[in-house]
N, CA, C and O of each residue as an XYZ file, in Angstrom:
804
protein
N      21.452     90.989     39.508
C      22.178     90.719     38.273
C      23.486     91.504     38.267
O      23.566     92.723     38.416
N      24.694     90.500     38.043
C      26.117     91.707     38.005
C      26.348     92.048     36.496
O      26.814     91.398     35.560
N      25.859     93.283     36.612
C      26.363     94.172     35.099
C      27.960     93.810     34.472
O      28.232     94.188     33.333
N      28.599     93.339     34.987
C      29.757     93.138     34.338
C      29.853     91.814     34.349
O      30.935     91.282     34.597
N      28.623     91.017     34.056
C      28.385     89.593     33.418
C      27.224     89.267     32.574
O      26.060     89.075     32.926
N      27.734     89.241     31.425
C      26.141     89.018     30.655
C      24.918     87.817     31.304
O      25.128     86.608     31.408
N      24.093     88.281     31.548
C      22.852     87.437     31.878
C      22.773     86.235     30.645
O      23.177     86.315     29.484
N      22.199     85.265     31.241
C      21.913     84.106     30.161
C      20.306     84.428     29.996
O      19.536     84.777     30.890
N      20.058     84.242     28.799
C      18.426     84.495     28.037
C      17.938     83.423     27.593
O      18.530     82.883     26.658
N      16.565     82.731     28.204
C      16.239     81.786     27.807
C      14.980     82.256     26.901
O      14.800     83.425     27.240
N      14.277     82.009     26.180
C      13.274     82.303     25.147
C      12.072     81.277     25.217
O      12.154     80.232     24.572
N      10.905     81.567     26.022
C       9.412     80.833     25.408
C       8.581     80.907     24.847
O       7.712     81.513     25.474
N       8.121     80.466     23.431
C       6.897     80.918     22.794
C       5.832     79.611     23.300
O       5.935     78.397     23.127
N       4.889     80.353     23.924
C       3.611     79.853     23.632
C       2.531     79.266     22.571
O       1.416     79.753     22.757
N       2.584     78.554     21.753
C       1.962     77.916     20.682
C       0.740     77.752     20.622
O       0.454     77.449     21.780
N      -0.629     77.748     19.755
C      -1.126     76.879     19.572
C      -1.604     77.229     18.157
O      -1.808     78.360     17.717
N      -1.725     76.219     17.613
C      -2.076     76.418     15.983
C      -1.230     77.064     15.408
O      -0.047     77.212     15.712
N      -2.074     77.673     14.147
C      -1.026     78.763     13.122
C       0.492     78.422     12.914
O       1.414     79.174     13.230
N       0.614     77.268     12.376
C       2.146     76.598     11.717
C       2.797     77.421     11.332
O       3.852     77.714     11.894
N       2.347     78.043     10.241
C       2.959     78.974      9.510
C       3.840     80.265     10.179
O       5.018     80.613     10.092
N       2.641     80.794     10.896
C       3.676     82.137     11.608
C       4.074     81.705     13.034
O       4.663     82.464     13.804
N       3.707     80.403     13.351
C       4.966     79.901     14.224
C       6.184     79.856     13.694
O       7.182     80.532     13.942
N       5.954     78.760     12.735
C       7.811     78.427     12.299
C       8.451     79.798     11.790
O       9.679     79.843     11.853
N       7.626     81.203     11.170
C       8.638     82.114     11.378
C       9.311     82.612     12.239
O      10.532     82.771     12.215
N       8.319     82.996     13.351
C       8.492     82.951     14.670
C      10.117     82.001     15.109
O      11.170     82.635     15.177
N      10.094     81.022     15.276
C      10.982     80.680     15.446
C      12.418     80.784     14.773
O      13.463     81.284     15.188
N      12.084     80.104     13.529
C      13.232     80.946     12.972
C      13.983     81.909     12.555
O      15.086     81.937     12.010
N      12.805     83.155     13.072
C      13.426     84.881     13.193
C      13.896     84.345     14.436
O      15.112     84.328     14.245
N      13.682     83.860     15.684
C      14.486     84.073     16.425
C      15.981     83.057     16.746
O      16.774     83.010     17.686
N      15.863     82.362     15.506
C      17.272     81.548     15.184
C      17.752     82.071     14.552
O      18.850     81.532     14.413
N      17.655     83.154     13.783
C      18.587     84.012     12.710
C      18.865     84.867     13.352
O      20.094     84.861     13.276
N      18.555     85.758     14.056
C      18.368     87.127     14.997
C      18.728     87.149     16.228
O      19.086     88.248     16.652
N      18.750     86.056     17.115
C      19.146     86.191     18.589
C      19.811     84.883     18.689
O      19.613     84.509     19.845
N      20.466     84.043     18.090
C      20.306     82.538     17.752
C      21.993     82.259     19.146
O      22.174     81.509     20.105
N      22.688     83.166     18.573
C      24.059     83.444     19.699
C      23.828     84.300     20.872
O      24.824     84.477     21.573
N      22.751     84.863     21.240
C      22.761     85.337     22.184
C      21.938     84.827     23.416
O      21.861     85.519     24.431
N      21.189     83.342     23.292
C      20.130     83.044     23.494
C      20.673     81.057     23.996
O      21.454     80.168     23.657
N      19.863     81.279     24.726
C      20.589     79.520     25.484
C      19.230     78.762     24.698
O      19.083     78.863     23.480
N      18.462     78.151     25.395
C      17.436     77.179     24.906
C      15.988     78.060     24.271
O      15.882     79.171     24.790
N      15.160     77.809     23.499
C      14.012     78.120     23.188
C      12.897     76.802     23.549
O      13.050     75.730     22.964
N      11.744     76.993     24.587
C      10.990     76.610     25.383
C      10.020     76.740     24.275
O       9.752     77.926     24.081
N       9.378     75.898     23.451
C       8.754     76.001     22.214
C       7.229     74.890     23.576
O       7.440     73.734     23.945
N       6.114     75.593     23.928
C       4.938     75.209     24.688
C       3.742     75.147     23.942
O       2.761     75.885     23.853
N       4.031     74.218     23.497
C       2.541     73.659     22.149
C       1.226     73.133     23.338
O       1.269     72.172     24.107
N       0.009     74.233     23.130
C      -1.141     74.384     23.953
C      -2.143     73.212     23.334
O      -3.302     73.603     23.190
N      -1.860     71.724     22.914
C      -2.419     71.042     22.721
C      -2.677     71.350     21.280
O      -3.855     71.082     21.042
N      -2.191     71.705     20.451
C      -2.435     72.130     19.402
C      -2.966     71.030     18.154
O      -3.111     69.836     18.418
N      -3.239     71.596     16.743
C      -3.971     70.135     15.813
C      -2.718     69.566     15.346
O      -1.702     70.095     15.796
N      -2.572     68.555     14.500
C      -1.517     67.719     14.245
C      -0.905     68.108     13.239
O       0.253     67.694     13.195
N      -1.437     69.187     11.823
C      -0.359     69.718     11.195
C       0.714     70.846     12.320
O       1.898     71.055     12.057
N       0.172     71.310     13.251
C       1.241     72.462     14.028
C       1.858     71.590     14.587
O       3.047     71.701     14.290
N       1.601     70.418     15.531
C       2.720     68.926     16.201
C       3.555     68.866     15.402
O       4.701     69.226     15.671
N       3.187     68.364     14.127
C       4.114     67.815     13.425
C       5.363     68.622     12.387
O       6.457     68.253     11.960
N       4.632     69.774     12.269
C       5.623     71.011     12.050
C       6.649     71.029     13.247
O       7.853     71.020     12.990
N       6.148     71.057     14.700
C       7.199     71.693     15.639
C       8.403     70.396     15.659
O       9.623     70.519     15.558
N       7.567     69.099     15.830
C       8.681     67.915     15.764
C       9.526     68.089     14.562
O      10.703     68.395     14.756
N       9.128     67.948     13.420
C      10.081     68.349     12.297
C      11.654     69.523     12.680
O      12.672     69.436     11.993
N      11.570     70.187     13.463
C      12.704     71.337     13.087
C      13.670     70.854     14.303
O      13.669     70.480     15.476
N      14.501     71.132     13.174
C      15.598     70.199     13.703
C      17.043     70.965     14.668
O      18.096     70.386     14.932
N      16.523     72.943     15.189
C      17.115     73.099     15.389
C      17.455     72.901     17.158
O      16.618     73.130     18.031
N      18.982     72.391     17.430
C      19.304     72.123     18.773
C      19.047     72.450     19.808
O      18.959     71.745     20.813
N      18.802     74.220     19.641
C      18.313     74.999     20.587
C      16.856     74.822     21.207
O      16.454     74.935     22.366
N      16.500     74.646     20.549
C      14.463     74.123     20.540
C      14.636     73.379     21.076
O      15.296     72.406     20.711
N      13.901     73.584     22.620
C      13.003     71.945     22.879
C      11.378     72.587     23.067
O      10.941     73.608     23.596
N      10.693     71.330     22.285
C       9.310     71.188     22.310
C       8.818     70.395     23.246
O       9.386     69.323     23.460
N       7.559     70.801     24.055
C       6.792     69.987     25.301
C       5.254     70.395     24.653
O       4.860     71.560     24.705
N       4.652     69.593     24.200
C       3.399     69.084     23.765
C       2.344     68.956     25.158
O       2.472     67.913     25.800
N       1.624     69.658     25.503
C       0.626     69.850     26.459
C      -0.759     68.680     26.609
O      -1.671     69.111     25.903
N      -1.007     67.882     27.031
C      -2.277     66.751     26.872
C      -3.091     67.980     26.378
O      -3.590     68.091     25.258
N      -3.138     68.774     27.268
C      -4.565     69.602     26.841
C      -4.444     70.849     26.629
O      -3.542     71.359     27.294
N      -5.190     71.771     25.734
C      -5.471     73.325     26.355
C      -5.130     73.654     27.234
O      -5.387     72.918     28.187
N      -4.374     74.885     27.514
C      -4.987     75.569     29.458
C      -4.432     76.820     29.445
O      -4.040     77.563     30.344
N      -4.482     76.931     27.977
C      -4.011     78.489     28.259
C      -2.759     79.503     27.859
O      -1.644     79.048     28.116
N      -2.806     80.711     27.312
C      -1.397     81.801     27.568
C      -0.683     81.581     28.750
O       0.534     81.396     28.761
N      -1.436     81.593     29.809
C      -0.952     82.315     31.338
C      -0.322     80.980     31.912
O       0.665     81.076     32.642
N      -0.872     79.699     31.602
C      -0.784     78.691     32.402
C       0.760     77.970     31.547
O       1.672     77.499     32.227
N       0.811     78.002     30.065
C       1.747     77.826     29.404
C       2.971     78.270     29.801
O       3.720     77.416     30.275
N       3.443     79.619     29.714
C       4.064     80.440     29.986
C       4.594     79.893     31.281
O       5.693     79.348     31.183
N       4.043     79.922     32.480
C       4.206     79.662     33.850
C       5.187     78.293     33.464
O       6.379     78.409     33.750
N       4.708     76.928     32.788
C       5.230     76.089     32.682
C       6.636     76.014     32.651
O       7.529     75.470     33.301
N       6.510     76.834     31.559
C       7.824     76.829     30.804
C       9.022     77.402     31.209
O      10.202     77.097     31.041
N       8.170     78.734     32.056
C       9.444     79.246     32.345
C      10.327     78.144     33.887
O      11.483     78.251     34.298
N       9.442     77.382     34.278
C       9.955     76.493     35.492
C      10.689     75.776     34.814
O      11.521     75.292     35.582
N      10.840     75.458     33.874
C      12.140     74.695     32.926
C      12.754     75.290     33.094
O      13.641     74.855     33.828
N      12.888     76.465     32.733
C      14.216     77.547     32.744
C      15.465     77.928     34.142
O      15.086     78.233     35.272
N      16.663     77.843     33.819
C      17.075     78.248     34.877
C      17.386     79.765     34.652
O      17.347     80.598     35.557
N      17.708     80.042     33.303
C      18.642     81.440     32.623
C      17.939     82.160     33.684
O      16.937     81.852     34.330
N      18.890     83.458     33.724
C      18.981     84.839     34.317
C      17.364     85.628     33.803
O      16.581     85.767     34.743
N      17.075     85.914     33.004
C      16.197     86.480     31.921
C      15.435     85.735     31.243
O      16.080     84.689     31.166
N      14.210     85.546     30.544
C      13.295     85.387     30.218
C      12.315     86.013     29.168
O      11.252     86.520     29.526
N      12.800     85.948     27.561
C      12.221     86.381     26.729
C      10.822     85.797     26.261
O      10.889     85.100     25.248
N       9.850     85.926     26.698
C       8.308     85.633     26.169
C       7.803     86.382     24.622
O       7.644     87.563     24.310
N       7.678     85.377     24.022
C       7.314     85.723     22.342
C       5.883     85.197     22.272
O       5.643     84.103     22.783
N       4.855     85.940     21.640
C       3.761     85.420     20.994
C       4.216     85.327     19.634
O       4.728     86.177     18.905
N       3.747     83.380     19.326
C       3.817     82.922     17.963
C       3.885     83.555     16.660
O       4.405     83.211     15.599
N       2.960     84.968     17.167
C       2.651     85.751     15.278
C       3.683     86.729     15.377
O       3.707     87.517     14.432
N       4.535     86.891     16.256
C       5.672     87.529     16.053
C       6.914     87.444     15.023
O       7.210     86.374     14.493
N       7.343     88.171     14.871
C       8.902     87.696     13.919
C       9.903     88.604     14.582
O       9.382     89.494     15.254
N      11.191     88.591     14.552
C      12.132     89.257     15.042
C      12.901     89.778     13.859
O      13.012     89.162     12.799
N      13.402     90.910     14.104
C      14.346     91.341     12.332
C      15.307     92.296     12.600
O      15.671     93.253     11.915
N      15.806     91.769     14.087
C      16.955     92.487     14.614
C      17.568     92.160     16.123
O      16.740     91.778     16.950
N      18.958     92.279     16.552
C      19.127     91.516     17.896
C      18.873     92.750     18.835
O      19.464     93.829     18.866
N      17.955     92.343     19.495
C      17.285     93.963     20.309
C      18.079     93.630     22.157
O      18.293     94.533     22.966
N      18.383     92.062     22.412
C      18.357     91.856     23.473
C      19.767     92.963     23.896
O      19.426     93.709     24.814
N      20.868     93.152     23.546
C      21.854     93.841     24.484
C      21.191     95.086     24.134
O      22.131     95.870     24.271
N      20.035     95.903     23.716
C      20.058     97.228     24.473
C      18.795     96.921     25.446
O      18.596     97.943     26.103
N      17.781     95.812     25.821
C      17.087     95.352     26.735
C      18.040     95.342     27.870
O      18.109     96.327     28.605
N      18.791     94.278     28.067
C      19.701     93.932     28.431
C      20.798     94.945     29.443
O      21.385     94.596     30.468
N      20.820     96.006     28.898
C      21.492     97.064     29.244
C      20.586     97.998     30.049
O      20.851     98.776     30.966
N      19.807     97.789     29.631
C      18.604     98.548     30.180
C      18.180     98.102     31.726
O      18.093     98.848     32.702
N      17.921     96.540     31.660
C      18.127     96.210     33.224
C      19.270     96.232     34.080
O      19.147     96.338     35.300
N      20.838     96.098     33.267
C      21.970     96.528     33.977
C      22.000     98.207     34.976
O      22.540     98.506     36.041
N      21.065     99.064     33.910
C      21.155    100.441     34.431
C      20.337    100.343     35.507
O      20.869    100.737     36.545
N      18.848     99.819     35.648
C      17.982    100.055     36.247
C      17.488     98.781     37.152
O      16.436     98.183     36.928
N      18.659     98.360     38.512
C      17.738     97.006     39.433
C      16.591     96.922     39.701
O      16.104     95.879     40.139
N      15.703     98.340     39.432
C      14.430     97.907     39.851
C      13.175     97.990     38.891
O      11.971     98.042     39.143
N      14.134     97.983     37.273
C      13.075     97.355     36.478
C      12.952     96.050     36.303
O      13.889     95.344     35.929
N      11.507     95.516     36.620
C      11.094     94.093     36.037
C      11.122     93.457     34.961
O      11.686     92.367     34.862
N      10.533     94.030     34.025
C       9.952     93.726     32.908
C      10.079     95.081     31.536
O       9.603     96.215     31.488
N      11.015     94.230     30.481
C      10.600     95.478     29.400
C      10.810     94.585     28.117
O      11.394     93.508     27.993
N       9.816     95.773     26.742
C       9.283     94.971     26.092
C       9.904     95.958     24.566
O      10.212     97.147     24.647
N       9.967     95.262     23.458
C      10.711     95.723     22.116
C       9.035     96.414     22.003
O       7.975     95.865     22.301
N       9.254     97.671     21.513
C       7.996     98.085     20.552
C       7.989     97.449     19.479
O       8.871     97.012     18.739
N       6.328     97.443     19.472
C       5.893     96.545     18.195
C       5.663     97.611     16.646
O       5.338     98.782     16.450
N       5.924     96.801     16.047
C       5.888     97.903     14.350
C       4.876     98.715     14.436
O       5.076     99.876     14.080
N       3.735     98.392     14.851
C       1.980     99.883     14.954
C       2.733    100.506     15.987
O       1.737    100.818     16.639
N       3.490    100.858     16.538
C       4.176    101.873     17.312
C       4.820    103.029     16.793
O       4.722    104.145     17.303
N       5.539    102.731     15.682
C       6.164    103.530     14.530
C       5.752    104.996     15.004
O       6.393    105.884     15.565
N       4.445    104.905     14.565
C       3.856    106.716     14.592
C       3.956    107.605     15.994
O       3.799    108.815     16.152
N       4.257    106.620     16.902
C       4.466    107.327     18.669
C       5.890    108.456     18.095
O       6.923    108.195     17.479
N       5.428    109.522     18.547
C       6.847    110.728     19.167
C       7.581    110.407     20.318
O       7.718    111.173     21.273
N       8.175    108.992     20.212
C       8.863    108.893     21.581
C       9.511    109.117     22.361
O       9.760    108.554     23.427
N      10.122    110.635     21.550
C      10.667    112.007     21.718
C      10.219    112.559     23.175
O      10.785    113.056     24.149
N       9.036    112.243     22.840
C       8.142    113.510     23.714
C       8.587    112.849     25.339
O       8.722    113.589     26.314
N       8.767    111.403     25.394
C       8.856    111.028     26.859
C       9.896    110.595     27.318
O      10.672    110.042     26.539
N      10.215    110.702     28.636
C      11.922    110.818     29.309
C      11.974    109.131     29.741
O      11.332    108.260     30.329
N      13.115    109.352     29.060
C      13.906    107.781     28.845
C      14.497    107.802     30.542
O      14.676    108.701     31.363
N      14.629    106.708     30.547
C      14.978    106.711     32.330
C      16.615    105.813     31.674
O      16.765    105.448     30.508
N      17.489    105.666     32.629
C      18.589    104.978     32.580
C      18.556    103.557     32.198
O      18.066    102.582     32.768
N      19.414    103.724     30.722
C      19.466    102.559     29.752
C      18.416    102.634     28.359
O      18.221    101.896     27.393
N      17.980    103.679     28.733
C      17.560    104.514     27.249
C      15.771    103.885     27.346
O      15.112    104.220     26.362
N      15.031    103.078     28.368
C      13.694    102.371     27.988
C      12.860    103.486     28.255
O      13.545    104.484     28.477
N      11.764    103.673     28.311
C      10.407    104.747     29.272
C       9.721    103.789     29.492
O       9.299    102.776     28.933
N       9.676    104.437     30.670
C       8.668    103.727     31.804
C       7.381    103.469     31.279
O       7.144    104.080     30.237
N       6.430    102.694     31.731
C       5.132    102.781     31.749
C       4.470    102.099     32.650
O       4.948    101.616     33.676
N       3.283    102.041     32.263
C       2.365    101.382     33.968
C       1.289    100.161     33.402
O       0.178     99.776     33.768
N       2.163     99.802     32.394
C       1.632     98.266     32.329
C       2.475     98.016     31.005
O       3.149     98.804     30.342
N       2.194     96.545     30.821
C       3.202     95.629     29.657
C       2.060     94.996     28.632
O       0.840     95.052     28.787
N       2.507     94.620     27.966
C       1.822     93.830     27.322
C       2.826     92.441     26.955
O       4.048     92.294     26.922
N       1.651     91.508     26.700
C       2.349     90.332     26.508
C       2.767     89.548     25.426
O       3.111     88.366     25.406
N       2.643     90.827     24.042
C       3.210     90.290     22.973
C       4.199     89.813     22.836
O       4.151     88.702     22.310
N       5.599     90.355     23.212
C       7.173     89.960     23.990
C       7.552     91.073     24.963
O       7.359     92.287     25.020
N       8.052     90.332     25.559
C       8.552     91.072     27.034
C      10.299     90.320     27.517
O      10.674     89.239     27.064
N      10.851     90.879     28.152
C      12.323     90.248     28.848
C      11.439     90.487     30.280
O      10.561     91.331     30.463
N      11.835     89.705     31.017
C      11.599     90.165     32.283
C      12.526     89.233     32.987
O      13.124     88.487     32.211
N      12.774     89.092     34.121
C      14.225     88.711     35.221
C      12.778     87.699     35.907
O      11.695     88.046     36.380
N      13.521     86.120     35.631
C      12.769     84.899     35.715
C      13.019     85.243     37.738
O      11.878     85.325     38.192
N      13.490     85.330     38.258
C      13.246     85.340     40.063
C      12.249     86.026     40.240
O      11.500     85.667     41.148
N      11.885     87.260     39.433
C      10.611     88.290     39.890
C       9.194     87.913     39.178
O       8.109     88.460     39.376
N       9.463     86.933     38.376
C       8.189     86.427     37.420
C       7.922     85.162     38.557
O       6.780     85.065     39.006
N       8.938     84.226     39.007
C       8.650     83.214     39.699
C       8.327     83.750     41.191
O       8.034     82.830     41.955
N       8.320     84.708     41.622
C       8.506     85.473     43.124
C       6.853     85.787     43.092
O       6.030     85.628     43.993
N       6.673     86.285     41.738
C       5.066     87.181     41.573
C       3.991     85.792     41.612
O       2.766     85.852     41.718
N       4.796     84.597     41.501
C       3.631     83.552     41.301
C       3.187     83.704     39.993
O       2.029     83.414     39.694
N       4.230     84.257     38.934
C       3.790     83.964     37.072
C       2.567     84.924     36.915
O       2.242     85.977     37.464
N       1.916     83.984     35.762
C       0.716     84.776     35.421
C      -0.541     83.839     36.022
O      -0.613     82.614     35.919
N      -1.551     84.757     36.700
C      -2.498     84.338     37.479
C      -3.255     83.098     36.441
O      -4.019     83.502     35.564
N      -3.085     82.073     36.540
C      -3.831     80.781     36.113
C      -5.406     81.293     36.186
O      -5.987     81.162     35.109
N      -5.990     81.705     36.973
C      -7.330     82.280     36.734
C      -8.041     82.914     35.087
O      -9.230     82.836     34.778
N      -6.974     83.497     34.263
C      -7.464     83.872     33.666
C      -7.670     82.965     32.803
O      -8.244     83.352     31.785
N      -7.418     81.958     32.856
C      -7.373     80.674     31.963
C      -7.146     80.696     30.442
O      -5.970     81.001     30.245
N      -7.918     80.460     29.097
C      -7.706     81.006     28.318
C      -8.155     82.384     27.156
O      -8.422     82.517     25.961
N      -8.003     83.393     28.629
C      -8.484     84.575     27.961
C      -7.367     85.547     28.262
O      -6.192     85.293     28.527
N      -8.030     86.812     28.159
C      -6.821     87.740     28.188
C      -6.700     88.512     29.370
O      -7.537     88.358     30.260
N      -5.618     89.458     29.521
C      -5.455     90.419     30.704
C      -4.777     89.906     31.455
O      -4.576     90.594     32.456
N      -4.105     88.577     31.438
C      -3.126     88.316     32.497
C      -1.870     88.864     32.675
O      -1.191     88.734     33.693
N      -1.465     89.681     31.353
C      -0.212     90.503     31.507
C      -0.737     92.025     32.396
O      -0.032     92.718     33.130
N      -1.805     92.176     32.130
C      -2.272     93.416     32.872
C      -2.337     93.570     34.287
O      -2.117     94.595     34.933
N      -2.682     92.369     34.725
C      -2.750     91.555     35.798
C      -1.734     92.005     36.493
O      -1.784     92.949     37.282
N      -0.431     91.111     36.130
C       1.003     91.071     36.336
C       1.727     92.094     36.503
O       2.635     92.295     37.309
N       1.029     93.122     35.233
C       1.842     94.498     35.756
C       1.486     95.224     37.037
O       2.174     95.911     37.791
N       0.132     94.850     37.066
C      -0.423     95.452     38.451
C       0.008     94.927     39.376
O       0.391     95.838     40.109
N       0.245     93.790     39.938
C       0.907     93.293     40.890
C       2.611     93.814     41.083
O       3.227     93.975     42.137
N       3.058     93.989     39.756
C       4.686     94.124     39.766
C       4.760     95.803     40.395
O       5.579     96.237     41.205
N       3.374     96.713     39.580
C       3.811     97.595     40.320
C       3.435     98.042     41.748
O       4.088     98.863     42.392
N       2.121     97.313     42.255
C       2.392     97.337     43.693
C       3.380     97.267     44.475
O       3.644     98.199     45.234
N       4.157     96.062     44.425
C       5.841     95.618     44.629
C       6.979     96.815     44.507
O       8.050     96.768     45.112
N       6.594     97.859     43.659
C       7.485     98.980     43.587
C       8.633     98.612     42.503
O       9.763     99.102     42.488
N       8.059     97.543     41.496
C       8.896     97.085     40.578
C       8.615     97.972     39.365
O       7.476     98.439     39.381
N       9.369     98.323     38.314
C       8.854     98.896     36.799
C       9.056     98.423     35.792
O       9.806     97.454     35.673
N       8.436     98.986     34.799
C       7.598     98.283     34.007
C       8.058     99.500     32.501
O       7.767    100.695     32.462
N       8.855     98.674     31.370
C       9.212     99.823     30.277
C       9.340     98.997     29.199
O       9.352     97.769     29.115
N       9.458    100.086     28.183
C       9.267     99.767     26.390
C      10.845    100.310     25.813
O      11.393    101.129     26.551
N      11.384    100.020     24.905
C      12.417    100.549     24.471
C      12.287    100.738     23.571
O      11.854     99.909     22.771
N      12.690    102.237     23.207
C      12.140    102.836     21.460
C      13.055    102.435     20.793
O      12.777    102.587     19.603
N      14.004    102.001     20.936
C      15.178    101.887     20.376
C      15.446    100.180     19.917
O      16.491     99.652     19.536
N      14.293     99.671     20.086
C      14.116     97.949     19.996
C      12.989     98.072     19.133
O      12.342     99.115     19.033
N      12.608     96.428     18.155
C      11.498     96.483     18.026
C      11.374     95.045     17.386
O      12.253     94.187     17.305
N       9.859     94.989     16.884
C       9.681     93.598     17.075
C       8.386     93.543     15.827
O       7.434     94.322     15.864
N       8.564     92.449     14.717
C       6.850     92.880     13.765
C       6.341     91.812     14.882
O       6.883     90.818     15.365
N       5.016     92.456     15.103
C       3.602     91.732     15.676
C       2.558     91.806     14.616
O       1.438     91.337     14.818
């Protein structure tokens, strides 16, 4: 990535059900990142027909919706979607999220400082009470850690598509971000949170 060119950010939420704190979901991230952000990859997991017909309804440009025949999953969704994508970067949102601030240029900056971070993620609001004081910020202000979670994450779409995504095995259960981090850090890739970002979950 050349630091003296902003990366393009593409955005996928994973769907299924729960209308309601989808469409916030989305439209925190049309109020909040709406200019900084190329397409939103909206991956409806076969969902019931009031959440269909909510996602067809919104009429904003940026959104495209792909309706799944069936179930198959966080891990398998995700994977989809991001193969649509060409952007530089890769923002992954879970649906019950909301956004209530543009966090991506200090993410953003954060991978400019550091080529050999993978993946980093906005702290979520139950984070609040961490002393994040206490731990050494590495270059671009994130701290490290030794796994992610997959509530939202940025991560650089060549090293997500390089890792082979998220292991389809886990089908529709959990731990595939755990997974992922373990693999990323075998690779000698890292893995960070930015106190200075954040995100309600």
């Amino acid at each position: 990535m050349n630091a003296s060119i902003a990366p393009s950010v593409d955005v996928i939420i994973p769907v299924y059900n729960a209308p309601e704190l989808t469409k916030r979901c989305i439209d925190s991230v049309i109020n909040y990142l709406g200019s900084a952000i190329g397409i939103i990859y909206i991956q409806d997991d076969a969902s019931d027909t009031e959440t269909c017909a909510m996602l067809d309804s919104l009429s904003y440009p940026q959104v495209h919706v792909y309706h799944a025949p069936q179930n198959q999953g966080y891990g398998k969704s995700v994977n989809e979607a991001v193969a649509r994508s060409d952007a530089d970067l890769i923002l992954v949102l879970n649906s019950d999220t909301a956004v209530y601030e543009n966090f991506l240029p200090l993410l953003c900056e954060a991978f400019s400082a550091d080529p050999e971070l993978a993946v980093i993620s906005p702290t979520q609001d139950n984070l609040a009470k961490y002393d994040f004081a206490r731990y050494l910020r590495r270059p671009g202000g994130y701290i490290a850690t030794y796994r992610f979670q997959g509530y939202a994450f940025l991560i650089r779409r060549n090293v997500f598509i390089a890792m082979g995504g998220f292991d389809a095995q886990f089908g529709r259960g959990y731990f595939e971000d755990t997974d992922l981090g373990r693999r990323l850090d075998q690779q000698g890739w890292r893995m960070g949170v930015h106190p200075d970002a954040s995100i309600q979950h």
